[in-house]
N, C-alpha and C positions, 0 to 999 in steps of 0.2 A: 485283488491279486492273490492267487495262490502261491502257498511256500510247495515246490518241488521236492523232493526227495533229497537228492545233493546239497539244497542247501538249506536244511535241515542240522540244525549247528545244536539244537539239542530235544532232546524226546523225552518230556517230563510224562511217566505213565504214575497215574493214578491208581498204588498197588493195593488199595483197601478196595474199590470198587472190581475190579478183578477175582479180588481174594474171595468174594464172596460169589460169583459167577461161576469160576473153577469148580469151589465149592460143589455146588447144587448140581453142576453138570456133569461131573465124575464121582455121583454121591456113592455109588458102587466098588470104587477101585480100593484095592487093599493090600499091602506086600505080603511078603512070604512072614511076617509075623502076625498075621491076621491084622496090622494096624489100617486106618484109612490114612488111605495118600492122595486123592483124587481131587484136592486142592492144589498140592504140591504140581501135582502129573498141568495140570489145567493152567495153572502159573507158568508155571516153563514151556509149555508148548503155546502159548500166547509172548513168551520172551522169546522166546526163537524164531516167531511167526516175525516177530518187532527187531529182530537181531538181522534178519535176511532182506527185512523190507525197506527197512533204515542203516545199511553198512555206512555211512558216511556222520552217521550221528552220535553225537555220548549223548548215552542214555542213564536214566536217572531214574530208580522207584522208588515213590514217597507213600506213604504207611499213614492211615489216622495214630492216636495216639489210644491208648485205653481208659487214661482216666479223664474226667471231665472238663470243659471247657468253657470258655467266657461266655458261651452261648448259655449252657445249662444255668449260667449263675443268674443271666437275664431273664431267663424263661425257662420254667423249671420243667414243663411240659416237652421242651425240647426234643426230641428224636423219642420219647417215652415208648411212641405206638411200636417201636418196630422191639422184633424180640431178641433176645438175648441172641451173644453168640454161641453156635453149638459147639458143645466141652469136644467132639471130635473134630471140630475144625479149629479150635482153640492149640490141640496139639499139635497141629499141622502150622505152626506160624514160625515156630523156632527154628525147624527143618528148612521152612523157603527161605528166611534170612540165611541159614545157611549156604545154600545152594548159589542162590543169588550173587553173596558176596564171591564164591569163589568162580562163578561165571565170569566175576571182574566188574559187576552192574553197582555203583556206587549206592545205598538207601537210607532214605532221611526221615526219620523219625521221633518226633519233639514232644515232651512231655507236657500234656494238654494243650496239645496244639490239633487243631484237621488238617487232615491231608489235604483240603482247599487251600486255606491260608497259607500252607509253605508251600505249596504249587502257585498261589497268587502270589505268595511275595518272591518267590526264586526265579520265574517267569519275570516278572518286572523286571528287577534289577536286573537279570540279564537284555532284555530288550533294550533296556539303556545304553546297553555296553555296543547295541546296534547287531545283535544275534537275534536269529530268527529260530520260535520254539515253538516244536508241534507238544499239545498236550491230551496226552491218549488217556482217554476216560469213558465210562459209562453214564456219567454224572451230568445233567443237563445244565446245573447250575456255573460250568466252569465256564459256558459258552459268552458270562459277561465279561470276561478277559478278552475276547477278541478284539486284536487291531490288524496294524498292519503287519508287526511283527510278531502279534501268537496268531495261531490256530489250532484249532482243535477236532483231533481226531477220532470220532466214534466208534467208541469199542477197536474192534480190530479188523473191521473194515474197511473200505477206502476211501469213505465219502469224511473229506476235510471241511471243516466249518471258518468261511474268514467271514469279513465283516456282512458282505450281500448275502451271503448264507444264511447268516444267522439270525438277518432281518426277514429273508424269506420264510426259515421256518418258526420264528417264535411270534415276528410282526411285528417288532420294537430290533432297535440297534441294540447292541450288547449291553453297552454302560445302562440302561434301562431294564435291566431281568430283575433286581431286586427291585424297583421300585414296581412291575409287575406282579414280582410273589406280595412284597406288600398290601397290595390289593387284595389281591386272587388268591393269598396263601400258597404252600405246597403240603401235599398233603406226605409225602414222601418224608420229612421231617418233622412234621406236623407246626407248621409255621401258621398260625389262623388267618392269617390275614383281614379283611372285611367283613363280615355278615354279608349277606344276597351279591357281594362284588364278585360274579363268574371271570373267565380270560375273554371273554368276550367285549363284557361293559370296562373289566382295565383295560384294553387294548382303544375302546372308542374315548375312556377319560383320557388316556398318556397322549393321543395320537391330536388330540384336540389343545392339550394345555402344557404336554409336553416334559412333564415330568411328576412326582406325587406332590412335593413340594410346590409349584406351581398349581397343583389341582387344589392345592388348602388353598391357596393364596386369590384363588376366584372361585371357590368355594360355593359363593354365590348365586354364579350363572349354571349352576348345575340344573337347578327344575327347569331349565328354559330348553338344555341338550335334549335332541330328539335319541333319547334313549328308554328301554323301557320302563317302568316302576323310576324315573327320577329322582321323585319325591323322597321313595325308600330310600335311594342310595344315597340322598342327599342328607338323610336323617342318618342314617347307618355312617357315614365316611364324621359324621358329627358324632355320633355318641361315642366311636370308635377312632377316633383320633390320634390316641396312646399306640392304640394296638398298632395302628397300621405303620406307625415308622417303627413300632417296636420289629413286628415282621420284614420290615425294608431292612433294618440293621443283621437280623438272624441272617437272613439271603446274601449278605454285602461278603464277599471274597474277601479279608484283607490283605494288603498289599503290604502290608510296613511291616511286620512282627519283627522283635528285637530279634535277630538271631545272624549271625556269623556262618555264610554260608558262601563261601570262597569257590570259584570255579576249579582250583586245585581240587577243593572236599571232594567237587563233584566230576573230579576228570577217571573216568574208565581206566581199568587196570589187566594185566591182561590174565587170563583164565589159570586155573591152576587146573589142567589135565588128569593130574592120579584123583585128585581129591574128588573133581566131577565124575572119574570113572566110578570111584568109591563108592558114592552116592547113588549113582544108576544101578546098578548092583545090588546094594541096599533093599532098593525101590523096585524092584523085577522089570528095569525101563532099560532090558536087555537090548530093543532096537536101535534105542538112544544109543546107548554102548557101542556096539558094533559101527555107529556113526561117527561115534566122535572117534574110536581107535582110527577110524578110515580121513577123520581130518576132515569130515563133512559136516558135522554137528552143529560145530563154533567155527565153520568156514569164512564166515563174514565178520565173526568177532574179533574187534580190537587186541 
């Protein structure tokens, strides 16, 4: 089942992985102080694109956190490969909480926490309450949250991921992606998963035994699977034993994190006008301007 637009009761957008697309795709733009804006500029015209397409929704951007996390303490190699943030987009972060807030768009941001974890745990406990949450991401990893009542929506497109989706494109049901990366690792985080286990050979071990945890547990009957190199992966899923639920754990969304996150925190507020003009202004987003004085901007906005 697909969740429709209407009832779309909330739109948890995943604002770190945006943050860095904006980024790269307006690496050019710069205001009348010679600063770069073209995260800012990329941000908002992705929250307006989400503001027009979802009038019926509160919406919600959730932020990684800057300093480390449970993950880095498990695995110190954790996210290592990827490089630093650039010092000019760095300065562009204070500016979009800005803007954000006074659009009225509530943002949640937890010290040492990911922006997964409080998108999996805020997701839950709402789905309990029987609300239906679309979650707007770049991020492949979110797609093991899919039931009946998340989905996820890539990037800012319009192809929604629920549960048949998500087996068509990864070839495992959701609850299954980290015992996947497990396997297969992601190289995107740098989660090692297996030696010689490609997505090919975890998708014929999970598909056959049905989980990683049951793969240890017949462990055995592996040199007999018509796969290739057996043998190897039979010795490799053995010497590598640690690692591979180590990498199913890095992969694992959590859902529970202690945190206090009331649907009040997270109810829409409505826009502050001068302040938004202010900011457009600032930012030479003269078109904006003339939009929003015209009541077209934040037309759909709460």
């Amino acid at each position: 089942m697909i969740i429709y637009k209407k009832n779309v009761n909330y739109l948890l957008i995943d604002g770190t992985s945006y943050l860095y697309r904006a980024y790269y795709a307006f690496l050019k733009f710069k205001n009348n102080f010679n600063k770069p804006c073209g995260a800012i500029y990329g941000m908002l015209n992705m929250l307006r694109s989400m503001l027009l397409k979802y009038p019926y929704s509160n919406i919600v951007v959730i932020f990684d956190s800057p300093q480390k996390t449970f993950r880095n303490e498990l695995f110190i190699p954790y996210k290592k490969n990827r490089p630093k943030m650039p010092n000019d987009l760095k300065e562009q972060i204070l500016p979009i909480h800005h803007i954000i807030k006074h659009i009225g768009i509530p943002i949640i941001s937890i010290p040492h926490v990911e922006a997964d974890d409080i998108i999996g745990t805020l997701a839950t406990k709402l789905y309990k309450k029987k609300y239906f949450i679309l979650i707007s991401t770049n991020d492949k990893d979110l797609a093991q949250l899919v039931n009946i009542h998340i989905h996820v929506l890539i990037g800012t497109s319009n192809i929604v991921l629920d549960e048949s989706k998500v087996k068509k494109k990864y070839g495992i049901i959701p609850k299954l992606i980290p015992d996947l990366l497990g396997l297969m690792g992601d190289n995107s985080d740098n989660i090692p998963g297996v030696p010689t286990v490609g997505k090919k050979t975890a998708l014929i071990l999970l598909k056959t035994f049905g989980s990683l945890e049951n793969i240890y547990n017949n462990i055995e009957k592996i040199p007999k699977c018509l796969i290739k190199k057996a043998k190897t992966i039979y010795n490799n899923l053995h010497t590598y034993k640690k690692l591979a639920f180590l990498s199913q754990k890095l992969a694992t969304i959590k859902t529970d994190i202690n945190v206090n996150i009331t649907t009040k925190k997270i109810k829409m507020l409505p826009p502050c006008t001068t302040e938004i003009s202010n900011f457009f202004l600032h930012y030479k987003f003269y078109n904006w301007n003339k939009l929003l004085k015209q009541g077209l901007w934040l037309k759909n906005c709460k």
